[in-house]
C-alpha positions in Angstrom: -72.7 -36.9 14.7 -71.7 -33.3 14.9 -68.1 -31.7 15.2 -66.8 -28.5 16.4 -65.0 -26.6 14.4 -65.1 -24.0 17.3 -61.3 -24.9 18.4 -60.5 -25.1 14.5 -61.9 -21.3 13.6 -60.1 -19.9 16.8 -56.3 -21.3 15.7 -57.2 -20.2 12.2 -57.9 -17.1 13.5 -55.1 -17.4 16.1 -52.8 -18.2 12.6 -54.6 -14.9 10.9 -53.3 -12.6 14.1 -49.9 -13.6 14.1 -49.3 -13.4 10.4 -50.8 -9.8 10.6 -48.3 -9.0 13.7 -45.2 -11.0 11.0 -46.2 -8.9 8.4 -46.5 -5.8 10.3 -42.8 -6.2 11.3 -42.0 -7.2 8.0 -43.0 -3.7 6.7 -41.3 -2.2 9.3 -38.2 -3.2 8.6 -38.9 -2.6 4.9 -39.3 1.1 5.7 -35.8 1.0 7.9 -34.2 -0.4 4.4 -33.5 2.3 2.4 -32.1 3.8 5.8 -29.6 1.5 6.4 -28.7 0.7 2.2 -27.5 4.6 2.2 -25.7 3.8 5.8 -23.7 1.0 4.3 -22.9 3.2 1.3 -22.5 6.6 2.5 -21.5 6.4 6.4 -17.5 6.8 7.1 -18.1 5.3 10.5 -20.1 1.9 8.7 -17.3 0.6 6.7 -17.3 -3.1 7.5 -19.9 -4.6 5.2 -18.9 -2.8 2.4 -15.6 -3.9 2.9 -16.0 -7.6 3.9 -18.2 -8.2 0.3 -15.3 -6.4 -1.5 -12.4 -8.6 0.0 -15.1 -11.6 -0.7 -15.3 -10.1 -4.5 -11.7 -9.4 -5.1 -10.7 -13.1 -4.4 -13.0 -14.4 -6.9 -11.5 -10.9 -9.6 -8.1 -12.5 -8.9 -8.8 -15.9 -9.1 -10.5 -15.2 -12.8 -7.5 -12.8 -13.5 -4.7 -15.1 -13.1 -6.5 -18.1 -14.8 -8.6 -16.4 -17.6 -6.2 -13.3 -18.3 -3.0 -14.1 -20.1 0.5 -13.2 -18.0 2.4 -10.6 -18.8 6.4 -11.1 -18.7 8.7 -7.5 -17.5 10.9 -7.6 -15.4 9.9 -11.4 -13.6 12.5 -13.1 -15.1 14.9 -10.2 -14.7 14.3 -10.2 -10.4 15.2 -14.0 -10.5 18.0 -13.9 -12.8 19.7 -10.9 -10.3 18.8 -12.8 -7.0 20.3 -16.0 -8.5 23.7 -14.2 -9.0 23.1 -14.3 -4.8 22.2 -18.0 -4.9 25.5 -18.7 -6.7 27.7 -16.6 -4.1 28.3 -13.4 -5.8 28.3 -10.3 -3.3 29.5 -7.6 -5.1 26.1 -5.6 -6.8 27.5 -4.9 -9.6 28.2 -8.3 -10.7 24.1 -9.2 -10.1 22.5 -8.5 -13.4 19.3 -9.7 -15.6 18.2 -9.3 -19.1 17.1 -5.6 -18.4 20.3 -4.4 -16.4 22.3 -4.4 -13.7 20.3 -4.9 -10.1 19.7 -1.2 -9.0 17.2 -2.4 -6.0 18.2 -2.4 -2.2 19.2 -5.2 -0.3 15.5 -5.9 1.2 14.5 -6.6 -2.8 16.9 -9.2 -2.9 16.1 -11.3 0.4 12.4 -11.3 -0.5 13.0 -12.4 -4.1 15.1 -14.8 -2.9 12.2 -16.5 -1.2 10.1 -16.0 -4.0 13.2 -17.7 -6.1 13.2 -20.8 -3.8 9.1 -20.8 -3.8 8.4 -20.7 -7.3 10.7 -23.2 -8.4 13.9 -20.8 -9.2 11.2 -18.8 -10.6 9.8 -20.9 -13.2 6.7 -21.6 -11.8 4.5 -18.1 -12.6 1.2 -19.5 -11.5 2.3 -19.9 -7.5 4.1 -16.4 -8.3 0.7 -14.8 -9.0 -1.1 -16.7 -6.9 1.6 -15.2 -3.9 1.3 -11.7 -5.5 -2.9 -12.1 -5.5 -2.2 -12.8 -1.8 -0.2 -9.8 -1.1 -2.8 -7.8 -3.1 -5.5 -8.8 -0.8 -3.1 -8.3 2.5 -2.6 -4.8 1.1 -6.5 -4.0 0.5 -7.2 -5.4 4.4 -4.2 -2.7 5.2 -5.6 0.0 2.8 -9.7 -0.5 4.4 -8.0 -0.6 7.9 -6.7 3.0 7.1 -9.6 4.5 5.6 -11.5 3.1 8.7 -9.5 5.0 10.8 -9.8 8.1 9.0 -13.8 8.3 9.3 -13.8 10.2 6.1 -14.3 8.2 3.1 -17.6 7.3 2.4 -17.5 3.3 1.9 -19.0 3.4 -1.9 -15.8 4.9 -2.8 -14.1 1.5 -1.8 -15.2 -0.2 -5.2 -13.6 2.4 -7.1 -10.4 1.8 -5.1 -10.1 -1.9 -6.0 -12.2 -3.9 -8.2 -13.2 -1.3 -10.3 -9.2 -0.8 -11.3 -7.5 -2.6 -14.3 -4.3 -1.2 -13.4 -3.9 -2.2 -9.9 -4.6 -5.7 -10.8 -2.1 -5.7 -13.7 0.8 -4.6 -11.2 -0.1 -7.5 -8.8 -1.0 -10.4 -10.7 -0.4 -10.0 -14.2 3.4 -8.1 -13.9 4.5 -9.2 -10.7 6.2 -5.8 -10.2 8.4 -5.1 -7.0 6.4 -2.3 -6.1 3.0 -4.0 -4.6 5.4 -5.5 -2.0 7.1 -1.9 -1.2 3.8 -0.5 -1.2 2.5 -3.2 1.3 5.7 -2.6 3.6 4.3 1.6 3.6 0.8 0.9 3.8 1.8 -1.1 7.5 3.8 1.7 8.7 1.3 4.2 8.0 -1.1 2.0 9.5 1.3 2.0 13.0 1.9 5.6 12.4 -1.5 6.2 12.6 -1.8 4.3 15.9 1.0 6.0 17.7 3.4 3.1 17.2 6.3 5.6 15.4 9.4 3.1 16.0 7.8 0.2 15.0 6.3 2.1 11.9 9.6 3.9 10.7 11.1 0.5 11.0 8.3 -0.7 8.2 9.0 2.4 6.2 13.0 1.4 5.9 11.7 -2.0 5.4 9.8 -0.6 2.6 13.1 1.9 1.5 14.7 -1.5 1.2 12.7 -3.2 -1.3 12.0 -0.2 -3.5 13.6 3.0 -3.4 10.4 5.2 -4.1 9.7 4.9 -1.2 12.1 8.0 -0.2 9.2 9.7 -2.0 7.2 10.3 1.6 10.1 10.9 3.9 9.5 14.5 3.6 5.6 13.6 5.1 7.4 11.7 7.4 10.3 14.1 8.6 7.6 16.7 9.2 5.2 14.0 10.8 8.4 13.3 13.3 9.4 16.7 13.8 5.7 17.8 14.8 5.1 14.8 17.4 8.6 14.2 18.9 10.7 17.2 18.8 14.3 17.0 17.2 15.7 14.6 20.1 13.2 11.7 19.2 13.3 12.6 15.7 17.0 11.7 15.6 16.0 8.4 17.2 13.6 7.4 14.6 15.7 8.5 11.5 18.7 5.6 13.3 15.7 3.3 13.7 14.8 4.1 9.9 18.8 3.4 9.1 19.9 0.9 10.8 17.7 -2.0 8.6 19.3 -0.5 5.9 22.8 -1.3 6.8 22.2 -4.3 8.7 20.0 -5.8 5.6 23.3 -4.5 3.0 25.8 -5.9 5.3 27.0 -8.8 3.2 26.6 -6.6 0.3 28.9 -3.5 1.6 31.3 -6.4 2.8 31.9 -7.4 -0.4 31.8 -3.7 -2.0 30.5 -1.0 -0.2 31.2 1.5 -2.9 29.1 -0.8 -5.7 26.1 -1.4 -3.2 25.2 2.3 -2.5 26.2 3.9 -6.1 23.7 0.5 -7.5 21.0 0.2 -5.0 20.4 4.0 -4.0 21.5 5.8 -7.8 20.1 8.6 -7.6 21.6 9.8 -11.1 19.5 6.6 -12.8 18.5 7.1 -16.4 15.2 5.7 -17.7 14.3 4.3 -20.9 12.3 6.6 -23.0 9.8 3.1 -24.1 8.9 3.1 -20.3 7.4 6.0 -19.5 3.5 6.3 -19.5 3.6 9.9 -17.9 6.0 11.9 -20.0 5.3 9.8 -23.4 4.2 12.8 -25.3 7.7 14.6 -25.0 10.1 13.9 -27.5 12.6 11.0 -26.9 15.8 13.7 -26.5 13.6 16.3 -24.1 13.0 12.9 -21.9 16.5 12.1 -21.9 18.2 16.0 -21.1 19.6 15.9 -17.9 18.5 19.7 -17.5 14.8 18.6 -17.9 15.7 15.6 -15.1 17.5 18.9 -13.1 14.7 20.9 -13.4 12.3 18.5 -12.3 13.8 17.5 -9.2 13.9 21.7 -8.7 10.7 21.9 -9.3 9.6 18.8 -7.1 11.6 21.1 -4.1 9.9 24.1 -4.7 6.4 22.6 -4.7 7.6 20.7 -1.8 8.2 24.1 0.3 4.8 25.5 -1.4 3.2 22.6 0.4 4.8 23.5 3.7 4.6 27.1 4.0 0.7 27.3 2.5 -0.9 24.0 2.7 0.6 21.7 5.2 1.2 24.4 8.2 -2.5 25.3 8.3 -3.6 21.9 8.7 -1.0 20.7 11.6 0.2 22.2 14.7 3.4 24.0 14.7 7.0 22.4 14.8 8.9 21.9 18.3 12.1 23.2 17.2 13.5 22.8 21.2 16.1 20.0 22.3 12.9 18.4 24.9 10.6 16.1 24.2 7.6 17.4 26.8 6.0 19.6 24.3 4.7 16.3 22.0 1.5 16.9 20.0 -0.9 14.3 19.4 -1.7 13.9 15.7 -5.1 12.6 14.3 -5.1 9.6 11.5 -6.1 12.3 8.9 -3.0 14.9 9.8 -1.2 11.9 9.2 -3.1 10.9 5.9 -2.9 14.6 4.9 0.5 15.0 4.7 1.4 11.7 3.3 -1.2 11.6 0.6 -2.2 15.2 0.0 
């Protein structure tokens, strides 16, 4: 009995061809590899997978944060025993206090403590509170990407360095539960609309912001310049009401009950700081810290650098003011005019 192994040497050889023809693409794409790693790590316009394994990577950071890293109590306690002078009725700011002072936030502080309050158990529960902050952490890094996206300038690598790689950041968030990541969230959004021509709806995110922290005030020359450039006075004047009227409408019940106490509390410019908080200015002597004249000249000094930035840096890198009453003459900006002025 004989058998062909004719049919059996032409599909082996069949099978041969086609894993030549596999391999052959294999290599192929081998060779477009190292092409696309540095276009994932170096491209500004190829931001996405970098950025989608870091959000992936900074849930598990947090996660291993808040349950492996022990919690660090500042001024937690503090926001819940201030907002819980609101809870009992009491309207007039400066009858809210806590264990580190009288309440010297705005009005927006207080409303989303409040719900923080009511959340965590009238505080007491500090795991849901950092789980909440972790969440606003990772809000603001989706905000954060989203800008650097639209600037096309940042090369994505740069990303790790931004987040996961930094102690700090996380401490604020998770392990402090600081006020400031949710003023900082409130700005990113408005620079984020900014960015996208939206300017009412972003100056109304930037008071929001104003209303939780009052550092905030720290960009609103950026932003005066930003408004004066694209709208012209008129529609300036507009968006600084829209960037008022939360304010008052948030303090209402507050300058009901005493107007005078809200804004000399919640907007005190004159605010002392204790020496034991400083990180910047720790290696000046307690009584240099705590001149007025070295506070006095700071804030002079701040000014003057301020104008330095107009005159030399800022007005070579935007177009020109509209001083006139109309609104025809409106310039376009880019997202990096805006990101230059606000972060430069």
């Amino acid at each position: 009995m004989s058998i062909n192994i004719l049919p059996f040497c032409i599909s082996f050889r069949s099978f041969i061809v086609m894993l030549q023809s596999q391999w052959v693409k294999v290599r192929s794409h081998m060779a477009r590899l190292p092409a696309l790693v540095e276009r994932i790590l170096y491209d500004p316009r190829f931001p996405l997978p970098i950025m989608f394994c870091l959000f992936l990577a900074e849930i598990v950071v947090n996660y291993f944060i808040i349950n492996e890293i022990k919690y660090t109590e500042i001024d937690w306690r503090a926001y819940m025993q201030e907002v819980e002078g609101v809870v009992n009725g009491t309207y007039d700011y400066t009858k809210l206090k806590g264990d580190t002072g009288p309440l010297v936030y705005p009005a927006g502080f207080v409303y989303i403590f409040l719900g923080l309050y009511h959340l965590t158990e009238k505080g007491t529960n500090i795991r849901l509170a950092q789980y909440i902050f972790a969440a606003i952490y990772l809000v603001t890094l989706l905000v954060v990407f989203d800008i650097y996206r639209q600037s096309k300038r940042i090369a994505p690598y740069f990303f790790l360095f931004m987040c996961c790689a930094s102690y700090r950041i996380h401490s604020i968030y998770v392990l402090r539960l600081f006020n400031d990541p949710i003023a900082m969230l409130l700005f990113f959004i408005s620079v984020s609309l900014f960015i996208r021509d939206y300017w009412g709806l972003g100056c109304l995110f930037y008071s929001f912001g104003v209303s939780v922290k009052m550092n905030i005030l720290l960009f609103s020359p950026a932003l005066l310049l930003l408004l004066l450039v694209r709208h012209g006075i008129l529609k300036t004047i507009y968006h600084l009401i829209i960037c008022a009227l939360p304010q008052i409408v948030l303090a209402l019940p507050f300058l009901i009950e005493n107007p005078v106490g809200y804004i000399v509390r919640s907007f005190d410019l004159g605010r002392q700081f204790l020496f034991q908080w400083t990180v910047n200015w720790r290696f000046l002597p307690e009584d240099i810290f705590l001149n007025r004249y070295f506070h006095i000249s700071l804030l002079v000094l701040h000014i003057c650098v301020l104008l330095l930035f107009i005159q030399c840096r800022w007005k070579c890198m935007i177009p020109p003011i509209n001083w006139t009453l109309s609104s025809k003459k409106q310039k376009n900006l880019g997202p990096n005019h805006i990101l230059f002025l606000f972060f430069k």
